[in-house]
Steps between C-alpha positions, in 0.01 A plus 500: 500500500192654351354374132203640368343336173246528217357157373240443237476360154559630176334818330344613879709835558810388710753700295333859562378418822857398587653839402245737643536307834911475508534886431237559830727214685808563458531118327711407172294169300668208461298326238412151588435366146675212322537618155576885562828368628578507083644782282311532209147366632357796576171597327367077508642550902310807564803679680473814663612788207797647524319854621342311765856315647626863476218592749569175759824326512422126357705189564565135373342636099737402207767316679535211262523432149178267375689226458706514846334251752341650806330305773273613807767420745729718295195807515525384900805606531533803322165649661629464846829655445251779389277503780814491743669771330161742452451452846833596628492801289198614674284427166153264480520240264181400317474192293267485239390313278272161419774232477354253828803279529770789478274657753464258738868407508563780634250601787502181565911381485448165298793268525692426197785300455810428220347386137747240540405327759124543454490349186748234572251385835218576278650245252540236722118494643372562073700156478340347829153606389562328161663208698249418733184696433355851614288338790875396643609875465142629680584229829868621508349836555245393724788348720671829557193731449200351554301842515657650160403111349155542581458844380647466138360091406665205400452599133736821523830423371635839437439625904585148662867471340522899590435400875753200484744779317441707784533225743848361394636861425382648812439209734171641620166385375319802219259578774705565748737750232198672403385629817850559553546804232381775630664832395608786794282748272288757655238433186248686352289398211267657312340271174320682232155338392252598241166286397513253264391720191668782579846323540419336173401811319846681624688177379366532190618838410758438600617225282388752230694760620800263500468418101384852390826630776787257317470192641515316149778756423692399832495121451632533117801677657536205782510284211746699326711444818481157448243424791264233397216319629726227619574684831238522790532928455363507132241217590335743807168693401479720256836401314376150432221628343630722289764254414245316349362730346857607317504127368158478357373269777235750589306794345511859640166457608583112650799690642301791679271199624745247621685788702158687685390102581802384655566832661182447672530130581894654649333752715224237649803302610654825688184566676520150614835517647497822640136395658694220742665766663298642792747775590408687139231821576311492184420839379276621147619602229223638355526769792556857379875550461602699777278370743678175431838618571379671811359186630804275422758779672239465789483123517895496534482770755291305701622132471815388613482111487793273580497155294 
């Protein structure tokens, strides 16, 4: 099955890009993006408008309510019963968006297993580790993985009890499982890029754009609703700002400040992520509009690469 995507951080152009390239293509978006999954986080979210979902057909927006739970192997699963059924009605489907993990679970088919028993084996080796010491934990790994040891350190808790999680769920040593998931995709992925000022500059405005479009407006009705800064949804960027801002725990100006810092600091983390991944053709954004799409529409005309 074919999947084409559009990777990049925050602020770079993905959302117009997107459009004009699905209505050459033939393609409906699927966004890839762990908080547009929300009803009512739409202007801090920087959703697609309403006029431009009329234009392209967009899937997996406003599914949940912002205190519903939602998890990446949830998104898995729901954006490749999309991919199967685009591609079986003869459609392209493009994910977009700047979410890594979401991203990579799917062109890339991570495992997941039952909450239950993850946290009930992760349990047991948190107790070991206390029991009998984090070096313990690091030569249990080593036993069964010696390569996947090596590569993380003795002083990694979090990854080693993943790989003996892995290991007693699954039998097979981390390594071994990650080489194994490999999606039947014919992929194609474009990621946007702009220079370091540039992106800043664009992230900028548009953090302005966000207050003087609502955003402050938008979060008072969350609140309304009930939805406070106790869930993970309300706590994301944008809304924890302004959060603070409603209770007098920052200024409008500290507000404005907090938000176009940690949006930055957010979309230096994406380019790192999406920069491990070898298969992404990295395209400007700073290209003149048209010539962009042209060039994208040509990339995926071209490349046809298996994973």
């Amino acid at each position: 099955m074919r999947l084409m995507a559009i990777v990049g951080p925050t602020a770079v152009g993905k959302t117009a890009l997107s459009i004009a390239v699905a209505q050459k293509l033939n393609a409906e978006i699927i966004s890839c993006d762990s908080m547009q999954v929300y009803k009512g986080m739409d202007i801090g979210t920087a959703k697609a408008t309403p006029e431009e979902r009329a234009r392209v057909k967009h899937h997996l927006i406003d599914l949940l309510d912002p205190d519903q739970p939602f998890t990446v192997a949830d998104y898995q699963k729901l954006a490749k019963q999309e991919i199967t059924r685009l591609n079986q009605l003869g459609k392209n489907p493009l994910l977009v968006g700047g979410t890594g993990l979401y991203y990579q679970a799917v062109v890339d088919d991570y495992t997941f297993f039952p909450m239950e028993s993850q946290y009930q084996v992760r349990q047991k080796w948190e107790s070991i580790c206390q029991e009998k010491g984090l070096y313990f934990i690091y030569e249990q790994v080593k036993a069964i993985d010696r390569d996947y040891a090596l590569k993380v350190g003795q002083n990694d808790k979090k990854r080693l009890i993943r790989a003996l999680e892995v290991w007693e769920l699954t039998g097979e040593p981390f390594s071994d499982l990650q080489v194994k998931n490999q999606a039947a995709y014919e992929l194609s992925v474009v990621g946007l890029y702009l220079e370091r000022a540039s992106l800043y500059e664009r992230i900028n405005r548009r953090v302005e754009q966000m207050i003087s479009g609502g955003l402050i407006d938008e979060v008072i009705g969350l609140r309304e609703k009930g939805y406070d800064l106790s869930l993970n949804s309300m706590n994301s960027l944008g809304y924890k700002q302004v959060n603070y801002y409603l209770e007098g725990l920052l200024t409008e100006d500290g507000m404005l400040k907090e938000m176009k810092r940690e949006t930055r600091h957010f979309a230096k983390r994406q380019y790192t992520w999406f920069n491990k991944d070898k298969r992404i053709i990295w395209v400007n954004a700073e290209e003149k509009f048209e010539s962009l799409v042209n060039k994208v529409v040509s990339i995926w005309g071209g490349q046809k690469q298996t994973i």
